[in-house]
Structure formats: C-alpha cells, structure tokens
C-alpha positions as CSV (number, residue, x, y, z in Angstrom):
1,X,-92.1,-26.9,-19.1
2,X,-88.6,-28.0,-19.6
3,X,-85.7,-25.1,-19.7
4,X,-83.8,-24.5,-22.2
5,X,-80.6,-21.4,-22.9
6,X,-79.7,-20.1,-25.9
7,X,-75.2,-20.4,-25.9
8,X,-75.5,-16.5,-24.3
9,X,-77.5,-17.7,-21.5
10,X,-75.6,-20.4,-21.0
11,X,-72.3,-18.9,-21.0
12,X,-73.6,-16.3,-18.4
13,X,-75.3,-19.0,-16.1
14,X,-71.9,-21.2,-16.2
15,X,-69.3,-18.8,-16.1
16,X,-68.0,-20.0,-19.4
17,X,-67.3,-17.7,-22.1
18,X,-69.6,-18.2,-25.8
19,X,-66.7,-18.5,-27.7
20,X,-65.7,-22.3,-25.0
21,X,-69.3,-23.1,-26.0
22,X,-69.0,-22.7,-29.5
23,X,-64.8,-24.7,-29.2
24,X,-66.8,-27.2,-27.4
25,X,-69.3,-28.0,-30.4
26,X,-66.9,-28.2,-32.5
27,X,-65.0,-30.5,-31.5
28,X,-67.5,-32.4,-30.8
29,X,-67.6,-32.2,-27.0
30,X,-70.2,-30.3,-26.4
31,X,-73.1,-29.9,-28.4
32,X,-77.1,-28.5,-28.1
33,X,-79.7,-30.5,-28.4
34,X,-82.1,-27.9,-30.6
35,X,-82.2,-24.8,-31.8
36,X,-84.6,-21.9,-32.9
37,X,-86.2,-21.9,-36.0
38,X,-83.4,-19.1,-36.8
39,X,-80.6,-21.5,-35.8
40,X,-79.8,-20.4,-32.4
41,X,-78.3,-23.3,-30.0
42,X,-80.3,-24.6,-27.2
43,X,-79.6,-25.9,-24.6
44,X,-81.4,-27.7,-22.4
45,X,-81.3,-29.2,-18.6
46,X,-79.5,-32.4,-19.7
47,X,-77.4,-30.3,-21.7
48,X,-76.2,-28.6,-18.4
49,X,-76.1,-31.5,-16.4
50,X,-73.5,-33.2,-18.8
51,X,-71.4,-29.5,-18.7
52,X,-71.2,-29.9,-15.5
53,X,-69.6,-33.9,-16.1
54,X,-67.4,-31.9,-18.5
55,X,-66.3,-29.1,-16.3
56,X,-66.0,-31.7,-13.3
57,X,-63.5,-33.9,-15.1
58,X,-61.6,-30.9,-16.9
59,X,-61.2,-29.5,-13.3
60,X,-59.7,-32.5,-12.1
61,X,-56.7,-32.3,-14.7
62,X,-58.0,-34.3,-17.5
63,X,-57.5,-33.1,-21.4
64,X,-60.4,-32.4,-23.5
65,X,-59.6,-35.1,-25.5
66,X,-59.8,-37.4,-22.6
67,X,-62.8,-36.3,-21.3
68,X,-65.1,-36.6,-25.1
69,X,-63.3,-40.7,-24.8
70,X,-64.2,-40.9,-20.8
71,X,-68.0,-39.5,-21.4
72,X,-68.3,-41.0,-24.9
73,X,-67.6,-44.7,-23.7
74,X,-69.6,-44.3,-21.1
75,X,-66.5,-44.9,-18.6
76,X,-67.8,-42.8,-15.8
77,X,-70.6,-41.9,-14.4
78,X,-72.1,-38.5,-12.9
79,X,-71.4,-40.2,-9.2
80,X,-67.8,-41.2,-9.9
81,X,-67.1,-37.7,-10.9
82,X,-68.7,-36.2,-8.0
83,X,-66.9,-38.9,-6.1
84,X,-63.7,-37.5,-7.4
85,X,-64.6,-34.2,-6.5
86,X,-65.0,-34.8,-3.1
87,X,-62.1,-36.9,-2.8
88,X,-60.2,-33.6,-4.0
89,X,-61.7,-31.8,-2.0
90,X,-60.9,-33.5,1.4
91,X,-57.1,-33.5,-0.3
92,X,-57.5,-29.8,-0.4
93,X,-59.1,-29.3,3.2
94,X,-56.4,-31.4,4.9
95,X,-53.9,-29.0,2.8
96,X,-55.9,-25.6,4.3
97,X,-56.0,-27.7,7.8
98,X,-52.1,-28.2,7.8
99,X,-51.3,-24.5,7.1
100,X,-53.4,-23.2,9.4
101,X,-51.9,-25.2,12.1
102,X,-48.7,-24.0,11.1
103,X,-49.4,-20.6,11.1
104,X,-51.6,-21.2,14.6
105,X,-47.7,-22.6,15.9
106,X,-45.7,-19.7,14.5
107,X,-48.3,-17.2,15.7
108,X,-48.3,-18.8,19.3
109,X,-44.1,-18.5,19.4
110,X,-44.4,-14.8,17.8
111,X,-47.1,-13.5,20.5
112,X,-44.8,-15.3,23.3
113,X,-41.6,-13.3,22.0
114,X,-39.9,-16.7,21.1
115,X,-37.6,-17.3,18.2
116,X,-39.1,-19.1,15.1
117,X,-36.7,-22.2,14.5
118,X,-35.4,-22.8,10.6
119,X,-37.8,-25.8,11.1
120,X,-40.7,-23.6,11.8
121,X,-39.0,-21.1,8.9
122,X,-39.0,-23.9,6.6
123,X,-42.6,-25.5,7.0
124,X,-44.2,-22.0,6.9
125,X,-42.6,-21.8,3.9
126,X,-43.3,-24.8,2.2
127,X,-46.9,-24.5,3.3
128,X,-47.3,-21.1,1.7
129,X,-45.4,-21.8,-1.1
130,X,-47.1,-24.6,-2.1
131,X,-50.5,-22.1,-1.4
132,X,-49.2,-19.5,-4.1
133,X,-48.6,-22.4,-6.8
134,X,-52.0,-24.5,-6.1
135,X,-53.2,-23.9,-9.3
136,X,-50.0,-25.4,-11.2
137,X,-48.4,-27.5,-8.3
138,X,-51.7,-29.3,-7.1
139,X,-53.8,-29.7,-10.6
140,X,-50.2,-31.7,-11.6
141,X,-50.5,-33.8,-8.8
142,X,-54.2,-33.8,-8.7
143,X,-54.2,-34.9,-12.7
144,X,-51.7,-37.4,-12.2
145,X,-53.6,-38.7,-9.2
146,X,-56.8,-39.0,-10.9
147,X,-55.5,-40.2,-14.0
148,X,-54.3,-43.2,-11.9
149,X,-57.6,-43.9,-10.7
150,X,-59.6,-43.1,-13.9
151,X,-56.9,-45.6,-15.2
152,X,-57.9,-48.1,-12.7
153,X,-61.2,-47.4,-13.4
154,X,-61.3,-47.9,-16.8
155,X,-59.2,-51.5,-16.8
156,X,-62.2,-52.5,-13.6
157,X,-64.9,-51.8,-16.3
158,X,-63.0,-53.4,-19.0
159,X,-62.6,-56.6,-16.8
160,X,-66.0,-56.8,-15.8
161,X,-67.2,-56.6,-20.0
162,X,-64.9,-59.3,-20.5
C-alpha cells in the first residue's frame, strides 16, 4: 500500500511549515498528486522524493525560480543533486578540518605558556569568523559555485541534444 500525507503530515515529516507547502503549489513548484474526496492534498512517496530534489537544490543557493526551470526541463537529475551535495559537503568538512587544526595549534602554544603570534591571532580569526557567517558567507560562495557548474551542466546537456 503506497503512503501518502495530507500538507500537515507532510510539513511535520519535512520540517517545512504548511503555509511553504501551500507557496510551493502555487507557484507551481510543488504540487500533490491527489486529494481526499473533501479536497485535502496528498502527497505521496514520489511527491517526497521530488521535495527532497527541491530542498537539495534550494539548499545549495539556487532561487525558486531556478529550481521549477532546472527540475521542469529535466536538467538534473536526483544523482547530480546528491552529487552536489556531497561535493558541499567535503567543502564544508575541509572548512571544520582547517579550524580545528588551528585551534589544536593555538591550544598547543597556550598550554605551553607561549605567546600566540598576530599570525596565529589572525588565522584564528578568520577561521572563526568565517564559522559565525557560514550561513550568509558560504551559501554566497556555495551558490555562486554551483551555479557555475549547474551552468556547465546545462550548456553539456544542451550540446549533447544538439
């Protein structure tokens, strides 16, 4: 027997809020694929998995309007977005890697009573800086970074139809 959520549900099970749901049908993003004989939406397991394409893409910077023309045309697949993710992710575990060493080197020169150079100062800083912004500083460069690839992407698909 096949699942299916009414937009309640389906908000609570995704984290998203009914009132995204109902934006998302609207503009045509997002839309149910039945509903009750009283007109509730439902929603079923496809209905999820293409959320989860939404939510993937919108994650990695990309408008609303860029993600309906992406997922509409066919442009990318479930993989390539999962490939993406992972690719950010890596990005973001090298960021976490970097910090920690810092913070291992500055640690190491506090507990030996040696003086932290502006160098050290200076990286520290940029490192947790750039921490406290993540979610403005790195979806920028994130966005413009996969906006270059989807781009890439996208004139690779049109080259092959040609």
């Amino acid at each position: 027997m096949k699942r299916q959520w009414k937009t309640g549900d389906l908000a609570t099970l995704t984290g998203l809020t009914v009132r995204t749901l109902r934006y998302y049908d609207q503009i045509g993003l997002f839309s149910p694929s039945g509903q009750t004989e009283s007109g509730h939406r439902l929603y079923s397991e496809a209905d999820l998995s293409y959320l989860h394409q939404i939510l993937s893409l919108k994650e990695l910077g990309l408008s609303l309007e860029e993600i309906k023309s992406a997922l509409g045309a066919g442009w990318i697949s479930p993989l390539e977005i999962v490939q993406l993710q992972i690719g950010r992710i890596k990005e973001q575990i090298q960021m976490q890697q970097k910090r920690l060493e810092l913070l291992g080197h500055a640690s190491k020169l506090l507990q030996g009573k040696a003086p932290l150079t502006v160098e050290d100062f200076t990286s520290l800083l940029q490192a947790m800086k750039t921490g406290f912004e993540k979610p403005v500083l790195e979806r920028q460069m994130s966005w413009e970074r996969n906006l270059d690839q989807l781009g890439d992407f996208l004139a690779e698909k049109q080259s092959d139809e040609t």
